[in-house]
C-alpha positions in Angstrom: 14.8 2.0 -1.5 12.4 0.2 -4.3 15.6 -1.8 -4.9 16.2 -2.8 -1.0 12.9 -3.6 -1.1 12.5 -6.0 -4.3 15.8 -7.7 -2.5 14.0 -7.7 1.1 10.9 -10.2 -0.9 13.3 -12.0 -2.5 15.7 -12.6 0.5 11.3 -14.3 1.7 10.3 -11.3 3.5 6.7 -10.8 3.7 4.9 -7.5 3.3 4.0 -6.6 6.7 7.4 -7.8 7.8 9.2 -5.2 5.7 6.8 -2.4 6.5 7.7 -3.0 9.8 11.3 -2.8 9.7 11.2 0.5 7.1 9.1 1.5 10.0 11.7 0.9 12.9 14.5 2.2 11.3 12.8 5.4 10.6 12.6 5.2 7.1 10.5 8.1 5.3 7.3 7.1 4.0 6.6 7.9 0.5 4.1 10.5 1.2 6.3 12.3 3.5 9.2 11.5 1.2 8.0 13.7 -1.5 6.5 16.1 1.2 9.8 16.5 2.7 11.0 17.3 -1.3 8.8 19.9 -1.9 7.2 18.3 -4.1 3.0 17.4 -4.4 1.7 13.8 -4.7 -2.0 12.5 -4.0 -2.8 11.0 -0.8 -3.1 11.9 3.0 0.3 12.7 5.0 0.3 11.2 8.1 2.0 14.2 9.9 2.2 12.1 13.3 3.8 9.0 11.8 5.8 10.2 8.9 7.1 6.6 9.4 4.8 4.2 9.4 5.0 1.9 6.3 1.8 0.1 5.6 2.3 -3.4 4.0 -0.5 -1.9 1.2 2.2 0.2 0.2 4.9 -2.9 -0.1 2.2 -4.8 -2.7 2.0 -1.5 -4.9 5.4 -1.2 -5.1 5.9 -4.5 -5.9 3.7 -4.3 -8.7 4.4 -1.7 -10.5 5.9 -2.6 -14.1 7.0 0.3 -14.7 10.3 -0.4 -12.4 11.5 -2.2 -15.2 12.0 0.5 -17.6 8.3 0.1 -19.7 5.5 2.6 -20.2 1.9 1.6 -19.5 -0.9 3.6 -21.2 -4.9 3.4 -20.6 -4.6 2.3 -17.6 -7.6 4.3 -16.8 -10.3 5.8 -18.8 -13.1 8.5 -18.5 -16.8 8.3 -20.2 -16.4 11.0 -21.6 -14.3 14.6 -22.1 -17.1 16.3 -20.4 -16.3 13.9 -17.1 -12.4 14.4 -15.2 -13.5 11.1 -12.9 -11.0 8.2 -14.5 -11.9 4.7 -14.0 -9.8 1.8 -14.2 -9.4 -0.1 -17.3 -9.1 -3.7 -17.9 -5.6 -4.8 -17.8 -6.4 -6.6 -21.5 -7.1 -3.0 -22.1 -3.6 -1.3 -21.2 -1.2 -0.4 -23.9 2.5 -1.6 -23.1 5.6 -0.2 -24.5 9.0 -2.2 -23.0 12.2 -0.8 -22.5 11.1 3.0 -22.7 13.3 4.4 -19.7 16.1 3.6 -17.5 14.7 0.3 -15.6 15.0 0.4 -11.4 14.4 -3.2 -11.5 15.7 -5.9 -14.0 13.3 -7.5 -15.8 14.1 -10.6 -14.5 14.0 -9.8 -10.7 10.5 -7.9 -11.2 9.1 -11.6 -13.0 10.4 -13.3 -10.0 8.6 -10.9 -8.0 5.5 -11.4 -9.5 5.9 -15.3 -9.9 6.6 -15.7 -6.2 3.5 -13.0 -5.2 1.3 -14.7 -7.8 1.9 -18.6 -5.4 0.9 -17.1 -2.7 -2.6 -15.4 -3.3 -4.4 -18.1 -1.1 -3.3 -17.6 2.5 -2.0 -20.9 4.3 -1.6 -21.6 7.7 2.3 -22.5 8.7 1.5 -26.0 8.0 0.4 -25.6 4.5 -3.1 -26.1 4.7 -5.4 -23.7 2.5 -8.9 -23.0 2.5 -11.5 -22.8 0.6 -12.5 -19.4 2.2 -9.1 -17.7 1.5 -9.1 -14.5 -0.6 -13.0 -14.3 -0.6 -13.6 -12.7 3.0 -13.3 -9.0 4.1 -13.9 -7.1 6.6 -17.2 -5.6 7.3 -15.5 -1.8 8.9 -12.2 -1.7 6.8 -12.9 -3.3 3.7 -9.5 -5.4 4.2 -9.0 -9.0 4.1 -9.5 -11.5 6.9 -6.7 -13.6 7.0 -6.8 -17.6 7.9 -5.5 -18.7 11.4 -5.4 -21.8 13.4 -5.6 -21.9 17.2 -1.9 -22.7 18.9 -3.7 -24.6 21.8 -6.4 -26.7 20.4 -5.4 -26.5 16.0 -8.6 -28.3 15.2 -10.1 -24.5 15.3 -9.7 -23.0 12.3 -10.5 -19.3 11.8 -10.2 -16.1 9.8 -10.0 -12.5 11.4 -8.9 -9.1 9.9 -5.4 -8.4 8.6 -5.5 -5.0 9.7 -6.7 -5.4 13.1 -4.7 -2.7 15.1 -3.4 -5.4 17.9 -1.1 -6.6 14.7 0.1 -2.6 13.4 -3.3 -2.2 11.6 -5.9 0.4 12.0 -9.4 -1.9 12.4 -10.6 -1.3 16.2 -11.9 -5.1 16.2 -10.4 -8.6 15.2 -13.7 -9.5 13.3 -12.8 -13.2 14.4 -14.8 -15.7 13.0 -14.7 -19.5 12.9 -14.3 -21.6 9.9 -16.8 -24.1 11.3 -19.2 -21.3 11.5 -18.9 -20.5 7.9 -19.0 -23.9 6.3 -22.5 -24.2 8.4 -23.7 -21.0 7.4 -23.0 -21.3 3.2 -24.1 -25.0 3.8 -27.5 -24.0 5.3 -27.9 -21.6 2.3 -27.2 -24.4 -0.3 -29.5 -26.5 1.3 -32.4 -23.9 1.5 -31.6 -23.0 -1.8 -31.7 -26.3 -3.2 -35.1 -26.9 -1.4 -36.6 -24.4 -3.5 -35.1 -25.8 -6.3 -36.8 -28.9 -5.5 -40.3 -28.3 -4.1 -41.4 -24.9 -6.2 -39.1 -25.8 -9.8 -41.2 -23.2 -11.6 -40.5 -20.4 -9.4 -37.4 -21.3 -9.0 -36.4 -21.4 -12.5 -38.2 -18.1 -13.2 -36.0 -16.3 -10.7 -32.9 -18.3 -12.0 -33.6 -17.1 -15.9 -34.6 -13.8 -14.9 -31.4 -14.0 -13.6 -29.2 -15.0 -16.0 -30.8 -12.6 -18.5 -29.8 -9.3 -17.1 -26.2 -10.7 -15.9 -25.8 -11.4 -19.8 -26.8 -8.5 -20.5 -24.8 -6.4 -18.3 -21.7 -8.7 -19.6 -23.0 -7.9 -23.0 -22.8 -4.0 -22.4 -19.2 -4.4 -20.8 -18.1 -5.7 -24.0 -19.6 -3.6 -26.0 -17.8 -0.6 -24.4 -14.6 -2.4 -24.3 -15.1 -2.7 -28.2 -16.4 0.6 -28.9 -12.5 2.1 -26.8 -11.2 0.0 -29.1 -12.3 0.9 -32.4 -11.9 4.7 -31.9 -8.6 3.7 -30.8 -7.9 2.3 -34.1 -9.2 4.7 -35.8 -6.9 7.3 -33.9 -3.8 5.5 -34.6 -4.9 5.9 -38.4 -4.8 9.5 -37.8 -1.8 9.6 -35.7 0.2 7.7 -38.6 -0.9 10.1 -41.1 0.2 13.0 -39.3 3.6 11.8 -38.6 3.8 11.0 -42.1 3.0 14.2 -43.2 5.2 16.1 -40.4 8.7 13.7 -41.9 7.4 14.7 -46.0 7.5 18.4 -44.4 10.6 17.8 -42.4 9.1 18.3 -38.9 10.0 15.0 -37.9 13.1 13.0 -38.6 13.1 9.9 -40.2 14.7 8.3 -36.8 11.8 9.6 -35.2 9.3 8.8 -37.9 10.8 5.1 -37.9 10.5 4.6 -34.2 7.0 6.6 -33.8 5.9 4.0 -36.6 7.0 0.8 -35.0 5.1 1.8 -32.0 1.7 3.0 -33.0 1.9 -0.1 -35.7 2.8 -2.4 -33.3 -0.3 -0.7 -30.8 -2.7 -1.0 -33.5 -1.9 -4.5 -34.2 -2.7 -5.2 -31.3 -5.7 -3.4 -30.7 -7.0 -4.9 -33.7 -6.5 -8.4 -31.8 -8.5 -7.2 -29.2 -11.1 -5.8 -31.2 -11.6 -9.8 -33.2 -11.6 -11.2 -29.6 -14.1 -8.9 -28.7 -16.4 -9.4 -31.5 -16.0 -13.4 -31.3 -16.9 -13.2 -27.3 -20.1 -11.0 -28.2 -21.2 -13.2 -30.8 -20.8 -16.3 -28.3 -23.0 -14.2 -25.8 -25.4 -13.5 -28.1 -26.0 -17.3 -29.3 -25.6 -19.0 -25.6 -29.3 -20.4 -25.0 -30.1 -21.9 -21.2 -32.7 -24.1 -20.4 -34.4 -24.1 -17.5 -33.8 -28.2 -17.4 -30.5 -27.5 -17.7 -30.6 -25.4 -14.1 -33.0 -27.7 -12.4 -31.1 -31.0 -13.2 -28.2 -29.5 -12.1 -29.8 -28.6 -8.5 -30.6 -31.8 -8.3 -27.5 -33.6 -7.7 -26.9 -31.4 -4.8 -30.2 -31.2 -2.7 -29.0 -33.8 -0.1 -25.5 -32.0 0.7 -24.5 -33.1 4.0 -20.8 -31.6 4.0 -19.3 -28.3 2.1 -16.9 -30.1 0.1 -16.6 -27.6 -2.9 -16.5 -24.4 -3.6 -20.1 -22.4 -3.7 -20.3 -21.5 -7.6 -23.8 -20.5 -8.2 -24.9 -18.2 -10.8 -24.9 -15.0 -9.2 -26.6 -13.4 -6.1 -30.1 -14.2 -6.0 -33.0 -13.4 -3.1 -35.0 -16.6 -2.2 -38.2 -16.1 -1.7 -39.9 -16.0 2.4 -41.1 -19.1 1.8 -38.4 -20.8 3.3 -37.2 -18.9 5.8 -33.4 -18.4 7.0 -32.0 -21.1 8.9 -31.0 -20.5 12.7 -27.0 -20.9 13.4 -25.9 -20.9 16.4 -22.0 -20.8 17.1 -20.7 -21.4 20.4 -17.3 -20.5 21.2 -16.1 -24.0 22.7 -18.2 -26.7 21.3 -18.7 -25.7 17.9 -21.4 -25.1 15.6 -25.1 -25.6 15.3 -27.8 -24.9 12.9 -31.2 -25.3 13.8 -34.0 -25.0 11.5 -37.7 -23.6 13.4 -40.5 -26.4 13.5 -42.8 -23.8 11.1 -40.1 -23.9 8.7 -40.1 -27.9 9.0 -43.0 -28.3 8.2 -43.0 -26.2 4.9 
């Protein structure tokens, strides 16, 4: 099935597309596959619809390297013995040994796979066009993405609404339609308001800015400083993993085929690890020396306080609350005509 499948995408079927054929031909879902087996997996069984295929299951299946025969360890990690919660791990992070076990996949189909998956990330309408929205919005009641859309009858209306609405096989009770006009006013309006504070109060803005900045570098700083900390009690554990297998082949525990092949791999994991852990320590030290002014903010600002159209993509610093001062723009969006944004006469006058 994983092989049908991997032959289905290449042959250009889509996700949903091969869900819903597994689907019509009654094909077992995997929960209910390995129910069916006797045998216990994690995740709910959907008793009613043992075979309905959800094009979730498609991507994860597509994904997985392990199709082609490799082993991939840390893939998750916990704080701490004391804690059984596993969080996932970077995938700079993982450990990957090729070639461990009988492949499903050839190597060279599953990097097809992923080249082809890895073009098509941003969502296009069927004549090509992209947008600058695409792969940023979700919905609100699902958590799934909103897909992009144009309008058979009149294409000049452009829109996004949810991929798993349940008119199109999906779950999500509503559409969540919403126009792209709509959002180009709405994060346009916010540039401008922010960009007004920038202008008229520079020291409060670049207070808030800094103050800012700080604790995101910080945070960032403490990420890396975990990441390094795995990393050298990893090394250190390979030190005591090589010395034990060296000590179980002097005893003859371990034969020297296995003693060869266990040493290759935990060298060849520690050299890398010990990449990681340079990385690491030349992106903290870069951290630690990167100095902002607040001229540097402001004068940026600047160029962009007269925006009149939302020609690039919104790459601020970070999420930041402006202050009441200027209060929130009204936007209006009317179904038919369009857009409008309004802005209150008390707020004109600020």
């Amino acid at each position: 099935m994983v092989r049908r499948i991997y032959s289905m995408t290449l042959d250009g079927m889509g996700t949903e597309q091969i869900a819903t054929a597994l689907s019509q031909e009654h094909t077992l879902a995997p929960i209910n596959y390995w129910k069916n087996k006797g045998i216990k997996r994690p995740g709910k069984s959907t008793g009613t619809e043992p075979y309905k295929w959800n094009s979730s299951t498609i991507t994860k299946i597509l994904s997985l390297q392990e199709y082609c025969g490799d082993l991939l360890n840390f893939k998750t990690y916990s704080i701490s013995y004391k804690h059984k919660e596993r969080h996932g791990n970077d995938r700079d992070n993982w450990i990957i040994f090729k070639d461990v076990h009988e492949p499903i996949i050839d190597r060279a189909t599953w990097e097809r796979i992923q080249e082809k998956r890895g073009k098509t990330r941003k969502r296009k309408t069927q004549d090509g066009e992209k947008n600058m929205f695409s792969g940023l919005l979700v919905c609100a009641d699902c958590g799934h993405n909103l897909h992009y859309h144009f309008n058979q009858g009149n294409p000049d209306i452009r829109y996004f609404n949810c991929s798993n609405y349940k008119g199109n096989r999906g779950t999500c009770s509503s559409t969540h339609y919403i126009r792209v006009d709509f959002l180009e006013q709405v994060v346009l309006a916010e540039i401008r308001r922010l960009t007004r504070f920038a202008s008229r109060y520079e020291q409060d803005f670049a207070k808030a800015i800094m103050g800012h900045f700080q604790q995101t570098l910080v945070q960032e700083q403490q990420i890396k400083q975990k990441e390094l900390r795995n990393l050298l009690d990893r090394d250190t554990e390979l030190d005591g993993l090589f010395e034990h297998i060296h000590e179980d082949n002097v005893s003859g525990k371990l034969s020297d085929d296995h003693f060869t092949r266990m040493s290759m791999n935990y060298d060849e994991e520690q050299h890398e690890v010990q990449e990681k852990i340079k990385k690491l320590k030349s992106e903290l030290e870069k951290k630690i020396s990167q100095a902002v002014t607040t001229d540097m903010f402001i004068s940026t600002v600047r160029k962009y306080t007269r925006a009149k159209k939302l020609t690039i993509y919104y790459n601020c610093v970070g999420s930041i609350e402006i202050p009441d001062i200027l209060p929130e723009p009204d936007v209006l969006i009317q179904t038919r005509k369009g857009v409008a944004v309004s802005y209150p006469m008390s707020q004109k006058a600020v």
